[in-house]
N, C-alpha and C positions, 0 to 999 in steps of 0.2 A: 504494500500500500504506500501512498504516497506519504503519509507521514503518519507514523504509528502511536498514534494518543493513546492514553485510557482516557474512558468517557469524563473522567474527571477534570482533561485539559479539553473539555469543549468548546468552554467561553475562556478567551485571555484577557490579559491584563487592561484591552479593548473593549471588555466585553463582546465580541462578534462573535455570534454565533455562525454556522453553514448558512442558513437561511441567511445574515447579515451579508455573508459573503457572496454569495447568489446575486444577493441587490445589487451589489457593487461590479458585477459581471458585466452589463449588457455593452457598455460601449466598450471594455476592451476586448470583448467579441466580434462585435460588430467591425471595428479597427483590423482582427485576425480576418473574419469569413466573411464581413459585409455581409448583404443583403441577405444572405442565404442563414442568417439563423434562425431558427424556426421558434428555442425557447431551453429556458434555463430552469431549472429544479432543484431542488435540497431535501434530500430523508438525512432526518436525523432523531436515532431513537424511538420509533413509530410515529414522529411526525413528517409532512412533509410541506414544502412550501415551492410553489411555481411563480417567482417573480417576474418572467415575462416569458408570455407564449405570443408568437406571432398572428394574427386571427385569421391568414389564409393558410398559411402553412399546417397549422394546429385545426386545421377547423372539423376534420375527421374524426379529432378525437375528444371524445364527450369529459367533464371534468372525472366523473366515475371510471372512464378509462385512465386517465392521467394517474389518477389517484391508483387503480390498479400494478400501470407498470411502475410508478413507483414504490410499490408492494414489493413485487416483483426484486425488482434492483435491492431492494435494501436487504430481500431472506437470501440471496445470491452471493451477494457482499458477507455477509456473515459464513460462506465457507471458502473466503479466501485465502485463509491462513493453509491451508491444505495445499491450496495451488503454489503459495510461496516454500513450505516448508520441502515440495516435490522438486522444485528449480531452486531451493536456496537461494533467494534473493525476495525482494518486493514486490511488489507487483503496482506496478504505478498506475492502469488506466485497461477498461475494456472497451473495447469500440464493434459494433453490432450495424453491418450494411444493410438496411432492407432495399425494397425497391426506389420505396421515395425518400426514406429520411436517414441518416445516419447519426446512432447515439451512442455519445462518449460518456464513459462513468466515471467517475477518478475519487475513489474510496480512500477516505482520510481514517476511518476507523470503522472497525467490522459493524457497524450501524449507523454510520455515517459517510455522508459522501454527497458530490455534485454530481447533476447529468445534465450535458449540453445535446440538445438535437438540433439537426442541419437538413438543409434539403437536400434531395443526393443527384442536385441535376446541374452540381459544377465541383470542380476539384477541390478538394480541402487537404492541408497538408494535418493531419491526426496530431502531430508532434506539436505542432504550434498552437492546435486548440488544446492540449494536454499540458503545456508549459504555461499556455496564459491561465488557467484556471491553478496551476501549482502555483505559479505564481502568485495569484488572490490569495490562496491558501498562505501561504508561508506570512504575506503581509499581517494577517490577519491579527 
């Protein structure tokens, strides 16, 4: 994972929480993929927060869906440790192509973590959306 807290270091000395961090996303997203992002999310702990979903992009899917795969993403993230302890190393970010969207996840703690989706109808370099959101991260 990108940076291995116990849930203890969730909020710092900032108080930010993921969701804090999320808000703080959309223009240096925007700066990385432009036009093409679709929308930004935060599970943290069985919570989750979407501080900005595009309304064309997103429009497929209902807030109950939203709220699902961020279901999803967070019981997924909780058996990461398994995939790091197999490669001995971290695991810094899962990126999932569908036909139209492409979402990045970059788990900061085994119940916590960011997901950016993209539209998948221009090129995004993965590394640069995965570095600007550690980046947020690490400011935080």
């Amino acid at each position: 994972m990108a940076n291995n807290h116990s849930s203890s270091d969730q909020q710092t000395a900032n108080n930010q929480s993921i969701s804090d961090v999320a808000r703080k996303l959309e223009s240096p997203l925007t700066d990385t993929v432009g036009e093409s992002l679709v929308g930004i999310a935060a599970y943290e702990n069985g919570e989750y927060s979407v501080p900005y979903r595009e309304s064309d992009g997103s429009a497929q899917y209902t807030t109950a869906d939203v709220t699902a795969i961020l279901e999803n993403v967070q019981l997924e993230s909780i058996g990461i440790r398994a995939y790091e302890d197999h490669h001995g190393q971290s695991l810094r970010a899962t990126t999932r192509v569908y036909e139209d969207v492409v979402t990045v996840v970059v788990p900061v703690t085994e119940t916590t973590g960011l997901v950016v989706a993209l539209r998948n109808d221009a090129e995004h370099d993965p590394y640069e959306v995965i570095q600007t959101v550690e980046d947020a991260i690490s400011e935080r």
